[in-house]
C-alpha positions as a Python dict, from the first residue, in 0.01 Angstrom:
ca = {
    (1, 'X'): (0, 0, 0),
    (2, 'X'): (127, 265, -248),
    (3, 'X'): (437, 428, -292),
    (4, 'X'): (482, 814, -438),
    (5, 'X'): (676, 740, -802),
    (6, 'X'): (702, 1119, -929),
    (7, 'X'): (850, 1392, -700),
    (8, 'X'): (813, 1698, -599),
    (9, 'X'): (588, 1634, -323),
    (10, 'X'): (325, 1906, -203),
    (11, 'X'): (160, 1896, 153),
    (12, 'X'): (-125, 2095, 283),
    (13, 'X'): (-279, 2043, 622),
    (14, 'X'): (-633, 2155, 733),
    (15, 'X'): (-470, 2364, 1025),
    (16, 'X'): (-644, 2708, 1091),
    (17, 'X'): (-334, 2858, 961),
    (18, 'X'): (-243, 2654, 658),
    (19, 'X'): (76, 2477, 713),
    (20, 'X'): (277, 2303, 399),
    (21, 'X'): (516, 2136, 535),
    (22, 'X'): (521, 1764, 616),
    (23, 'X'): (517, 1810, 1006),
    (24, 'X'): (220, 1983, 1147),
    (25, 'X'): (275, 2203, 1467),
    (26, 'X'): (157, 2372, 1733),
    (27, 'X'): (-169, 2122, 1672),
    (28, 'X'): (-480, 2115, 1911),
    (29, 'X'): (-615, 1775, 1980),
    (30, 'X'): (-862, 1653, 1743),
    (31, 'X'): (-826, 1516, 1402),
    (32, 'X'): (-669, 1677, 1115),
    (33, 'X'): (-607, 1616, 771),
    (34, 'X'): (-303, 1623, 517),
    (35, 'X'): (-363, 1625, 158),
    (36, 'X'): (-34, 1507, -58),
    (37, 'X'): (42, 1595, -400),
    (38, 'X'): (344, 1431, -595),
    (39, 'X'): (466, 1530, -930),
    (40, 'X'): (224, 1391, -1180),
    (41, 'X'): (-45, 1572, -989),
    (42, 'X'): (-171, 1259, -841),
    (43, 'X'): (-341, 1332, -455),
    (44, 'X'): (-371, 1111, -138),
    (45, 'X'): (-569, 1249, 170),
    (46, 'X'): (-512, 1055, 512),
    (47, 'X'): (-647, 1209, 861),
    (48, 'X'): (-450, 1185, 1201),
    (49, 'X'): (-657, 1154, 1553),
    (50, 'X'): (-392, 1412, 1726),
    (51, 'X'): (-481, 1319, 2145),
    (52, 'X'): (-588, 1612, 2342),
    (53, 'X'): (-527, 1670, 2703),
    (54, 'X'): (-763, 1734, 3008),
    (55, 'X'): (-768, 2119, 3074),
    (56, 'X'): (-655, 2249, 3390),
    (57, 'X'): (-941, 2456, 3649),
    (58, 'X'): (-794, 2629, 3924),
    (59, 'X'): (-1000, 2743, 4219),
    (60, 'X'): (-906, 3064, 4405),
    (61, 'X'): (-923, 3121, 4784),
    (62, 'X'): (-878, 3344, 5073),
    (63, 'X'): (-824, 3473, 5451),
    (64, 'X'): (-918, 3773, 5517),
    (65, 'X'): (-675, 4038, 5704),
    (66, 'X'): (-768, 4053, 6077),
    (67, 'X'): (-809, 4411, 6082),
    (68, 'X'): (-920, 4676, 5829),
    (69, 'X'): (-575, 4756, 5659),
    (70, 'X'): (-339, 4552, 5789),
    (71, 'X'): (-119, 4330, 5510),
    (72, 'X'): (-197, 4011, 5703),
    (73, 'X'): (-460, 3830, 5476),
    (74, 'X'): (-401, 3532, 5220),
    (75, 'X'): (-524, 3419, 4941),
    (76, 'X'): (-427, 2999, 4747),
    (77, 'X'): (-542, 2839, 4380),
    (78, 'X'): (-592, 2467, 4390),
    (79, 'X'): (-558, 2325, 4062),
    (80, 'X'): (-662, 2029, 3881),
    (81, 'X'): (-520, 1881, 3577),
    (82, 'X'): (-221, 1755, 3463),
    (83, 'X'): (80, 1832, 3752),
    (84, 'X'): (305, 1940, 3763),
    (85, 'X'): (161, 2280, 3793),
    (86, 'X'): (306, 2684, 3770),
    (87, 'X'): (125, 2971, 3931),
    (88, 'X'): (137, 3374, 3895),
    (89, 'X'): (-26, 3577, 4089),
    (90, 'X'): (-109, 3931, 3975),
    (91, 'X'): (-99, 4255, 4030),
    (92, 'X'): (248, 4143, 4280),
    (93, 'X'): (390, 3907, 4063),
    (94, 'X'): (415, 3599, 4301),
    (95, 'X'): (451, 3226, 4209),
    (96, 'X'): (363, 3025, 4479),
    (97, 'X'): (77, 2858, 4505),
    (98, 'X'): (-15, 3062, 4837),
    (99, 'X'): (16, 3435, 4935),
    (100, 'X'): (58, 3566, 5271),
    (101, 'X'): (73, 3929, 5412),
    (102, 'X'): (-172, 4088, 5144),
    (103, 'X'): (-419, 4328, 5184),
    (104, 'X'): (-758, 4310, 5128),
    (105, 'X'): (-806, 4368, 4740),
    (106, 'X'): (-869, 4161, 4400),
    (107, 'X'): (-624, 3891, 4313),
    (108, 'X'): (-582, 3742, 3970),
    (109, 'X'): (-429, 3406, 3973),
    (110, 'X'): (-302, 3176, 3705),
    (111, 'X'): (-192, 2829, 3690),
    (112, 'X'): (-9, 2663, 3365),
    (113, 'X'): (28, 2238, 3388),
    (114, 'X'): (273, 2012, 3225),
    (115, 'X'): (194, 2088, 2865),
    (116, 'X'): (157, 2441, 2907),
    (117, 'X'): (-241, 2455, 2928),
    (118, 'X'): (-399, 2706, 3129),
    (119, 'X'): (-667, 2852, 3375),
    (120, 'X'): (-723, 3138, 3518),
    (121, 'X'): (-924, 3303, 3811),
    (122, 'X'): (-997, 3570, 4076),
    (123, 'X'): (-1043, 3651, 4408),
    (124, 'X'): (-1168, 3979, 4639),
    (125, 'X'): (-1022, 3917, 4915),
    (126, 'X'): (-1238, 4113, 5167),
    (127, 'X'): (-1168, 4232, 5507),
    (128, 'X'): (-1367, 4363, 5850),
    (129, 'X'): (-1493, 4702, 5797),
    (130, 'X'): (-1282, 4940, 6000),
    (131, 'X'): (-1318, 4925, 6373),
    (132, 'X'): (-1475, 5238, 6518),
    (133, 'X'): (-1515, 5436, 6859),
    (134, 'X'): (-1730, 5725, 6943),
    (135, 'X'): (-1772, 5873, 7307),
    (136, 'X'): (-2055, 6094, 7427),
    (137, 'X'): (-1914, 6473, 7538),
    (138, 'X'): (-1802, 6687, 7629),
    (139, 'X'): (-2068, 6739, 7912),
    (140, 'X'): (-2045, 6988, 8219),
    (141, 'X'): (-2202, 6914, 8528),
    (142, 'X'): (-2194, 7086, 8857),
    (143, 'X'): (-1977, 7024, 9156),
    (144, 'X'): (-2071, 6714, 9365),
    (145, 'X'): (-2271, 6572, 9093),
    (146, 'X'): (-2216, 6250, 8866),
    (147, 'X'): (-2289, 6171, 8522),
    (148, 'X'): (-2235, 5854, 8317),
    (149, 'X'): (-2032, 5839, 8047),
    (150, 'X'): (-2020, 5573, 7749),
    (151, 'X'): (-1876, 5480, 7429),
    (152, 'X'): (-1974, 5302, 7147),
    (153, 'X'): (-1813, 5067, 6863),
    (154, 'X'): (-1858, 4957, 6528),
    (155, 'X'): (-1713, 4767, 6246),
    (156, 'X'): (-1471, 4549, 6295),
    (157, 'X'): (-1574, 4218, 6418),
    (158, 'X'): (-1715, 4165, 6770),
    (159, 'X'): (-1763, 4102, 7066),
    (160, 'X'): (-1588, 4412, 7170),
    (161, 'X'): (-1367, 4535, 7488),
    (162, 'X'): (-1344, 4833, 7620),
    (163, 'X'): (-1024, 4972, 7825),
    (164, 'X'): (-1151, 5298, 8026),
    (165, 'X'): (-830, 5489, 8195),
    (166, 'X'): (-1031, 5716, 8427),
    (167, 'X'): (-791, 5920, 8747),
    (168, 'X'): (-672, 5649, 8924),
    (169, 'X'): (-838, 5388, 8793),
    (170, 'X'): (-832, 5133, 8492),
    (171, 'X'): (-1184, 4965, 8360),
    (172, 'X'): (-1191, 4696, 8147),
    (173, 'X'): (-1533, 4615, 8016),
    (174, 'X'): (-1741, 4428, 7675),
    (175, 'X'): (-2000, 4738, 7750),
    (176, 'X'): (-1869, 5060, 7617),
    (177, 'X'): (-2121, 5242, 7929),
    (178, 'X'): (-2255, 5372, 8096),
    (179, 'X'): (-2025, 5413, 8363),
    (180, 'X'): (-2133, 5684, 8671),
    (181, 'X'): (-1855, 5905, 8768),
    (182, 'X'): (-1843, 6162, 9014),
    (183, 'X'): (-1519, 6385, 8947),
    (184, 'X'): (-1487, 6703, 9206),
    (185, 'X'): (-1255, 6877, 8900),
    (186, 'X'): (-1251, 6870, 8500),
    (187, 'X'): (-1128, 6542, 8452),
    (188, 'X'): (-1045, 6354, 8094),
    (189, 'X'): (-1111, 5975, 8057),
    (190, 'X'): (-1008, 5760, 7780),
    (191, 'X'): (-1134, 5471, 7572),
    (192, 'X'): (-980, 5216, 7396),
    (193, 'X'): (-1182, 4954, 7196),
    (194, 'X'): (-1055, 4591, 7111),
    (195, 'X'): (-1257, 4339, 6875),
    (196, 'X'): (-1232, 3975, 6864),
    (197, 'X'): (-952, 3961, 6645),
    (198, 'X'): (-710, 4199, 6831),
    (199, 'X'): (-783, 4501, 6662),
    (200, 'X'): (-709, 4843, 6797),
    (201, 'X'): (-906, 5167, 6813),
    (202, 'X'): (-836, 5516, 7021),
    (203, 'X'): (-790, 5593, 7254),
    (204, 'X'): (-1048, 5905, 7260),
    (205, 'X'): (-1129, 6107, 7520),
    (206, 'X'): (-1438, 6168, 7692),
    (207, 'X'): (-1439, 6505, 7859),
    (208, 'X'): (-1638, 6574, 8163),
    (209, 'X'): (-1652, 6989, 8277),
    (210, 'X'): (-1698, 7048, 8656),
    (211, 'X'): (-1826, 7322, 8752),
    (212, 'X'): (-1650, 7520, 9046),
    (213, 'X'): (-1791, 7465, 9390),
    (214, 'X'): (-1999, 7719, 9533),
    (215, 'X'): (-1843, 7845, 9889),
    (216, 'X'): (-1946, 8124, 10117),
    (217, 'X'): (-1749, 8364, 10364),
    (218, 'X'): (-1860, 8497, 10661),
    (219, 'X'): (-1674, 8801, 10876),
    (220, 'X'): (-1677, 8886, 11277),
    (221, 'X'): (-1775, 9195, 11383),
    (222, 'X'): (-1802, 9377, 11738),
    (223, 'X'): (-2109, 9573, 11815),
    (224, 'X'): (-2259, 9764, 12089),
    (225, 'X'): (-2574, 9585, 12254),
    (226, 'X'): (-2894, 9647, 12068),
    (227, 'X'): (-2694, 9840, 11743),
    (228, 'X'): (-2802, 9640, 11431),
    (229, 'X'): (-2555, 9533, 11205),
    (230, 'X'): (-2648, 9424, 10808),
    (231, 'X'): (-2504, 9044, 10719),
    (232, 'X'): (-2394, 8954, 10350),
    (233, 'X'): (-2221, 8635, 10249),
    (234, 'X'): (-1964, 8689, 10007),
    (235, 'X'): (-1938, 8441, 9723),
    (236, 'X'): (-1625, 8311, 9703),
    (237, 'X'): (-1668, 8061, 9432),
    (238, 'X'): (-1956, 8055, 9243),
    (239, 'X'): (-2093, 7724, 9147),
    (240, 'X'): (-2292, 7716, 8834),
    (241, 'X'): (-2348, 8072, 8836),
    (242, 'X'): (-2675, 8096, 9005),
    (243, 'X'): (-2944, 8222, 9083),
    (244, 'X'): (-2885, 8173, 9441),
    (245, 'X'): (-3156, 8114, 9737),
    (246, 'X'): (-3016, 8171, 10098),
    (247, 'X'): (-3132, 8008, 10411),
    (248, 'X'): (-3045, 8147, 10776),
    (249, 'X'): (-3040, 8040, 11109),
    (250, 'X'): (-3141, 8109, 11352),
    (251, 'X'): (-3467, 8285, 11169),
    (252, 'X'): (-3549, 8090, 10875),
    (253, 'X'): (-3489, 8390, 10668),
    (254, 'X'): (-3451, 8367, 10294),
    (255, 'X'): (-3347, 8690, 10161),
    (256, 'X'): (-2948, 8722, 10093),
    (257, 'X'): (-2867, 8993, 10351),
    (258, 'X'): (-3041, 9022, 10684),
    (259, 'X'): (-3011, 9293, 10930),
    (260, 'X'): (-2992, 9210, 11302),
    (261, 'X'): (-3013, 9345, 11649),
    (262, 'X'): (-2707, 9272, 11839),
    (263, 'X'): (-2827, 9141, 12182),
    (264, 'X'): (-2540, 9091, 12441),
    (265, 'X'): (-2504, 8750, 12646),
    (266, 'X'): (-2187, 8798, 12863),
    (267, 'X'): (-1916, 8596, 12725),
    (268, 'X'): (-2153, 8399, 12416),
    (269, 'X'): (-2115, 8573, 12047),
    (270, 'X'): (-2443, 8582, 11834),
    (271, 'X'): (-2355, 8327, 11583),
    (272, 'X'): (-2542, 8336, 11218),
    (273, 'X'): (-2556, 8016, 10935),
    (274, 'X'): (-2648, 8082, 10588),
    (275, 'X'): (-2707, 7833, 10349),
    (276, 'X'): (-2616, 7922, 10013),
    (277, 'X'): (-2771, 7743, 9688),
    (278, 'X'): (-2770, 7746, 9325),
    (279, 'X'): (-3030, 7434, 9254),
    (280, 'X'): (-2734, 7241, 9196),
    (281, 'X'): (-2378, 7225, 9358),
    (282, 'X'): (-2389, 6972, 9622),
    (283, 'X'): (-2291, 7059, 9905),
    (284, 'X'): (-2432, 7424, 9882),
    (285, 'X'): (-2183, 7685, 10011),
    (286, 'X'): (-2254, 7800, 10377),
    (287, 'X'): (-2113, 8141, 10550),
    (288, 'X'): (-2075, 8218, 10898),
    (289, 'X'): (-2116, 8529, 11110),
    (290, 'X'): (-1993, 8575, 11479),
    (291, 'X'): (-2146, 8881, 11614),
    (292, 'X'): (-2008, 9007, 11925),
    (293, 'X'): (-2161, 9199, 12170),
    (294, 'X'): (-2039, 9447, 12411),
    (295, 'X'): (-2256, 9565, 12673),
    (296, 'X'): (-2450, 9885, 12708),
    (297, 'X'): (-2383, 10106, 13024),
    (298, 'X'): (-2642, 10201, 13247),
    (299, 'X'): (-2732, 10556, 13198),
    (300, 'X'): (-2895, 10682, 13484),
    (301, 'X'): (-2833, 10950, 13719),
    (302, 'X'): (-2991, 11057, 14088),
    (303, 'X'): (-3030, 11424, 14210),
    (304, 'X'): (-3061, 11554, 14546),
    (305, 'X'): (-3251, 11823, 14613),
    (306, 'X'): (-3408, 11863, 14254),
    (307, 'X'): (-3694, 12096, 14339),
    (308, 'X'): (-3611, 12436, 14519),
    (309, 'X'): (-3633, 12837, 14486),
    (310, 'X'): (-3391, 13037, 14321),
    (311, 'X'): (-3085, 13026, 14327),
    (312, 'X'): (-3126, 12687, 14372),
    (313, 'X'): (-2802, 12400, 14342),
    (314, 'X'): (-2860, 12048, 14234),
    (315, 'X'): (-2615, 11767, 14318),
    (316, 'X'): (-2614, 11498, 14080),
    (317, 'X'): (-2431, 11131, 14035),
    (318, 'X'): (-2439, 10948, 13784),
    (319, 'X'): (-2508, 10551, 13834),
    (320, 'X'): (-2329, 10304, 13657),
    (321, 'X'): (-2244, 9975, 13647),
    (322, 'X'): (-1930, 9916, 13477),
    (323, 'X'): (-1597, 10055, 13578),
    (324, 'X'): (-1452, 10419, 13636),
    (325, 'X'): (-1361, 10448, 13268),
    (326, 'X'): (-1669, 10517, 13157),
    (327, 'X'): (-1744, 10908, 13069),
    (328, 'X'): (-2019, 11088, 13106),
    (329, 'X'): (-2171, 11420, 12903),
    (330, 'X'): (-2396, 11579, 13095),
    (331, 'X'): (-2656, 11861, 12969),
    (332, 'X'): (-2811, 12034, 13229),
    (333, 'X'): (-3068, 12233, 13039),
    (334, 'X'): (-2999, 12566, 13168),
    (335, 'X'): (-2684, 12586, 12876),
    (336, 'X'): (-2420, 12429, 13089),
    (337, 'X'): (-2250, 12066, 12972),
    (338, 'X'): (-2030, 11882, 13142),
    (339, 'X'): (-1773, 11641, 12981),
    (340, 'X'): (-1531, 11372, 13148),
    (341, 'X'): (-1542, 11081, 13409),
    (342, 'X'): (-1653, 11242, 13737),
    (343, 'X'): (-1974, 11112, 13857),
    (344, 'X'): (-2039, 11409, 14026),
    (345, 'X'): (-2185, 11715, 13917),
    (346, 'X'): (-2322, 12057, 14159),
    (347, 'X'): (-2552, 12269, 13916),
    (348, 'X'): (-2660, 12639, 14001),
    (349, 'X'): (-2988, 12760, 13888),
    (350, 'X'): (-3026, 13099, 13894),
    (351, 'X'): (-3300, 13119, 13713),
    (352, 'X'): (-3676, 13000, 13802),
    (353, 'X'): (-3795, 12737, 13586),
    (354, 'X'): (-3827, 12430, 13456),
    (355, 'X'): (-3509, 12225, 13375),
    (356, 'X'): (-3414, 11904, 13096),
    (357, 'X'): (-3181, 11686, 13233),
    (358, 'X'): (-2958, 11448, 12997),
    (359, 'X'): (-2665, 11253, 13064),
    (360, 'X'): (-2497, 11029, 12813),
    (361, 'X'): (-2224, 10713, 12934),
    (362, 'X'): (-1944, 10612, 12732),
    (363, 'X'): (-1806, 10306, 12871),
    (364, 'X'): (-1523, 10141, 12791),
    (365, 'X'): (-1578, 9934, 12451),
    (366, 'X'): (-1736, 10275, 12327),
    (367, 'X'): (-2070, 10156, 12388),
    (368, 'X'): (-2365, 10467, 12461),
    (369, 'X'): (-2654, 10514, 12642),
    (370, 'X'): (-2844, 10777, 12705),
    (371, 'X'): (-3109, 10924, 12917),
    (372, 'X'): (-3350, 11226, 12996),
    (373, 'X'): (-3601, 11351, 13127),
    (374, 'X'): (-3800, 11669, 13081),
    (375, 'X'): (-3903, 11946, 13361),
    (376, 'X'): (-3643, 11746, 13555),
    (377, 'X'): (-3512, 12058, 13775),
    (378, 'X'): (-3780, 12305, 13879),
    (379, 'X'): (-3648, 12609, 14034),
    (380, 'X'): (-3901, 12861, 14200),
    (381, 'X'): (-3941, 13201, 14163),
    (382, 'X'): (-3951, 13389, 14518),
    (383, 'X'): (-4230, 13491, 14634),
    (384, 'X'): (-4285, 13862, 14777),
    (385, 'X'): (-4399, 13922, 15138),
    (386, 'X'): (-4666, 14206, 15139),
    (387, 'X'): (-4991, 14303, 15328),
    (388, 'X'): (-5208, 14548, 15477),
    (389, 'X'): (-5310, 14612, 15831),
    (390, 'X'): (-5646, 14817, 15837),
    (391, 'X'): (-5651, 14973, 16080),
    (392, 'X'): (-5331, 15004, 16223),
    (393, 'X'): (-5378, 15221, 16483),
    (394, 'X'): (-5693, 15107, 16716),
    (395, 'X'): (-5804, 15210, 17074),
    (396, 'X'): (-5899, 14952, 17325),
    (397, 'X'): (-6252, 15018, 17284),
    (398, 'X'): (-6243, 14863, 16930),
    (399, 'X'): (-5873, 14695, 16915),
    (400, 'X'): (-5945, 14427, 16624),
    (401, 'X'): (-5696, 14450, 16295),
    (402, 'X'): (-5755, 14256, 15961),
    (403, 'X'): (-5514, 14219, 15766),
    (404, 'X'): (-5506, 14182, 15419),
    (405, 'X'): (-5264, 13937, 15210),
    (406, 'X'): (-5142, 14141, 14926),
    (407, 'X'): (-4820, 13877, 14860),
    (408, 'X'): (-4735, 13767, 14519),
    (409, 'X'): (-4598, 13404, 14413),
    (410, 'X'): (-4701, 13216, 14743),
    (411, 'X'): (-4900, 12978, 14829),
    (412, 'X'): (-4897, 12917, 15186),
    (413, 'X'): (-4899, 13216, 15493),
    (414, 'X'): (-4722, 13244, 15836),
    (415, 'X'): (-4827, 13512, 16069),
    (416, 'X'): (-4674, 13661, 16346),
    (417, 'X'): (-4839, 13954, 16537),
    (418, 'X'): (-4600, 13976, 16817),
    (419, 'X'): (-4867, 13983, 17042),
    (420, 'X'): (-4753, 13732, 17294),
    (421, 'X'): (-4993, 13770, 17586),
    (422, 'X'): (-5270, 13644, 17373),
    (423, 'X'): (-5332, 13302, 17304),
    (424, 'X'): (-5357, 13313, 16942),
    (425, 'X'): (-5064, 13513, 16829),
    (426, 'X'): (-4986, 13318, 16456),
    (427, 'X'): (-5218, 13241, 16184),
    (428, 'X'): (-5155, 13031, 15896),
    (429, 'X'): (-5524, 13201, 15722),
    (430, 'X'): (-5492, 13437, 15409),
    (431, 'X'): (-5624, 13741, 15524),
    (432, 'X'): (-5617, 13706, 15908),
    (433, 'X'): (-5815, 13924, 16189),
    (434, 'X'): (-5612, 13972, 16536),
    (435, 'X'): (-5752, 14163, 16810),
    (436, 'X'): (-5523, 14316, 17065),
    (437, 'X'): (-5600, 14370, 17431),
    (438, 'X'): (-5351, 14533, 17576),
    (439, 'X'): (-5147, 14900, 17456),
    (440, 'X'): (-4844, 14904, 17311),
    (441, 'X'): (-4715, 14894, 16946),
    (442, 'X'): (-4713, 14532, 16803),
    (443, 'X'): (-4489, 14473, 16464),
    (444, 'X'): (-4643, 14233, 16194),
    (445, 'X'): (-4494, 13973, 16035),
    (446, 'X'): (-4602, 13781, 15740),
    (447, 'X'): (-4370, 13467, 15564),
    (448, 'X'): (-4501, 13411, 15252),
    (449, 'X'): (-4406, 13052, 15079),
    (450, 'X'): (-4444, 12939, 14711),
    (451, 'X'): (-4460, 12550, 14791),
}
């Protein structure tokens, strides 16, 4: 045991920052050492075993947000050590030991204990990558036709679910496609995507282009038997465009207009089809074609005589079948025409010849036929009477006349010789011989005819 006799004292302690006064502070555990000096310069060292504490450890942890963005995550420290504890978060400033409603980023936490000793850590609190949607489009198809459309997802976390909102219709699906639609317009669907944990993406919209349909038109038309009339389908809507190919029936043709002969059927039209296609509207268009028919008249016509000498008149009548309205023009080939509804005709030829006949019929859907015929009238010239009688004066000794023909334009001979006592008193010969037997004078006659 000692005792300090002299004063002043002097105190130094073996701090890191030297302290001189007789009450260390601020001390770490460990052991430290005071040296003391009193007045006569005499020294004592003594050491002190100053306890130290356990040091705190925290351990930092976390939930991540649900979705990519959303302030929903967490993030706690658990400490050990010496409770009871403090905590500050950073960069927000919080003090409790858990966080809610962060966002995914890096936390700094801190955590003091009972004597003021602390630890520190950090945290990245992640979160899903963000949730995606694509959809395939826009496409076009034609009219008719169906295509499939999809969409696909990413990020996030899966499985996924897919809302579709297509006209009319709602489909809810874990494939994003593909799904076959048919729409007959443009139509729009939309896509939604949901992941496991809720979250939302879209909608989008996939876009599907129809193309118009492709229709055909048709007309009626009234024709005259046997006219020909051209058929054409207009295109009233077009389809894709084309090029087109054309099928008709009846005929199997394959061209786009046809030309046909009207053939009348009393009381059926000639009906036409055609098939119009552009490789890929479905249905193709079609266009109908009613053709009707109105007869033909009958153009004919009877004569009566037709062959004659001149002047020679003709009667004709025209022969029909169809009723008194029809009208007639009538060429008679010698410059006459006659126009209008009589039948009936009388014709003069004054002339020798041959004759064209042609009559034309109107009847009364303005239908014409015609006929004629060539050399149809033949008129004869007259022929002219003449002869001579050699001789003409005989005695009874020697009473025999020829005569000779010297006519012009006949062809067939009458004779008279007025001799009626004999038994041959006509000849029918050219160039007769008569012999007389009695006296007297005896005229001659000769008809000369030219058929």
């Amino acid at each position: 045991m000692w005792k300090w006799r002299t004063s002043p004292y002097g105190y130094n302690w073996n701090t890191p920052t030297p302290q001189n006064t007789n009450i260390a502070i601020n001390l770490n555990g460990g052991i430290w050492m005071l040296t003391t000096t009193d007045g006569n310069g005499c020294i004592i060292t003594r050491t002190v075993d100053v306890p130290a504490p356990a040091l705190p450890t925290v351990t930092l942890g976390f939930i991540s947000p649900l979705c990519y963005g959303q302030p929903n995550g967490s993030a706690w420290m658990t400490p050990t050590g010496n409770s009871p504890f403090t905590y500050n978060w950073a960069p927000n400033s919080l003090t409790t030991q858990t966080i809610t409603g962060i966002v995914s980023s890096v936390y700094s936490g801190t955590v003091t204990d009972m004597y003021g000793c602390k630890a520190f850590g950090v945290v990245n609190v992640t979160q899903p990558n963000k949730l995606i949607i694509t959809g395939g489009g826009p496409d076009t198809i034609c009219y008719g036709r169906f295509i499939q459309i999809f969409a696909a997802a990413g990020g996030g976390t899966t499985p996924y679910t897919y809302n579709w909102t297509t006209p009319g219709s709602v489909i809810t699906s874990t494939l994003g496609g593909p799904h076959t639609v048919t729409p007959n317009i443009s139509s729009t669907y939309t896509v939604m995507v949901t992941d496991a944990n809720g979250c939302l993406n879209g909608p989008i919209d996939v876009i599907v282009y129809v193309k118009p349909q492709l229709t055909g038109l048709g007309f009626s038309v009234t024709k005259c038997a046997k006219d020909s009339v051209v058929l054409t389908p207009a295109i009233t809507s077009i389809g894709n465009g084309g090029p087109y190919t054309f099928n008709w029936q009846p005929g199997n043709q394959s061209t786009s207009s046809i030309m046909v002969a009207a053939t009348y059927s009393a009381n059926t039209p000639n009906m036409y089809t055609v098939t119009i296609s552009d490789g890929c509207t479905i249905p193709g268009g079609t266009a109908e074609f009613t053709v009707r028919v109105n007869p033909l008249p009958v153009a004919s016509f009877s004569s009566s005589p037709r062959k004659g000498c001149m002047p020679w008149t003709v009667q004709f009548q025209a022969i029909s079948d169809s009723s008194q309205s029809d009208t007639y023009v009538w060429n008679f080939g010698e410059g006459s025409e006659a126009n209008g509804n009589d039948p009936f005709q009388n014709i003069r030829y004054g002339v020798d010849g041959n004759y064209p006949v042609s009559l034309q019929v109107t009847n009364q859907y303005g239908c014409k036929s015609d006929t004629s015929y060539l050399n149809y009238v033949e008129v004869w010239p007259l022929p002219i009477a003449n002869f001579d009688a050699i001789p003409q004066t005989v005695t009874l000794l020697d009473p025999t006349v020829t005569f000779t023909n010297l006519s012009i334009g006949a062809v067939s001979y009458y004779w008279e010789f007025s001799d009626y006592t004999s038994k041959v008193n006509s000849s029918t010969v050219v160039d007769p011989v008569h012999t007389y037997e009695y006296l007297g004078m005896y005229p001659a006659w000769l008809v000369a005819t030219n058929m």
